[in-house]
C-alpha positions, 0 to 999 in steps of 0.5 A: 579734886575737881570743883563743880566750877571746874570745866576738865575742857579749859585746862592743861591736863597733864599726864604725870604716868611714865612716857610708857604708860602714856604711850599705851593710851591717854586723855586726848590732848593731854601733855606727859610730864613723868611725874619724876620730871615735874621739878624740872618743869616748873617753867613750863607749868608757871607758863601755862595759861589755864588751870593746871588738871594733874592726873595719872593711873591711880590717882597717888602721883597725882597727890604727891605732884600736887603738894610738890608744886602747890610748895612751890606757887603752883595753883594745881588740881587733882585730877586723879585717875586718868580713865576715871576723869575721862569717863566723868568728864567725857574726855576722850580718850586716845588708846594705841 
């Protein structure tokens, strides 16, 4: 869950939606790691240098990616649905 300190704008925002869905429309700027690869990309969070904003389409593999990496050192916040963090947050949006 986001925090009222928290600005969506000072993080990495990752898309944990398969690379289909994703393609269909996504908060701009926003890196896909599918959701099934976030093990595999444990390098490349832990190098990331802002907070790490996960979100996804309902929010659920938001949830389970979160406790997944959080077990393994991970600092993470749950972003939820990606339309719905866009819409409160002002992020926009690109849609194809």
């Amino acid at each position: 869950m986001i925090t009222m300190m928290t600005d969506p704008c000072q993080c990495s925002i990752i898309d944990l939606r398969w690379e289909d869905q994703y393609a269909m429309g996504h908060i701009q700027g926003s890196i896909n790691i599918p959701s099934d690869n976030i093990l595999s990309s444990l390098d490349e969070l832990r190098n990331m240098h802002q907070p790490i904003l996960l979100c996804c389409q309902s929010g659920y593999r938001t949830r389970i990616a979160a406790r997944v990496l959080r077990r393994n050192g991970l600092s993470v916040i749950e972003g939820g649905d990606y339309r719905a963090l866009s819409r409160e947050y002002g992020l926009p949006l690109e849609v194809f």
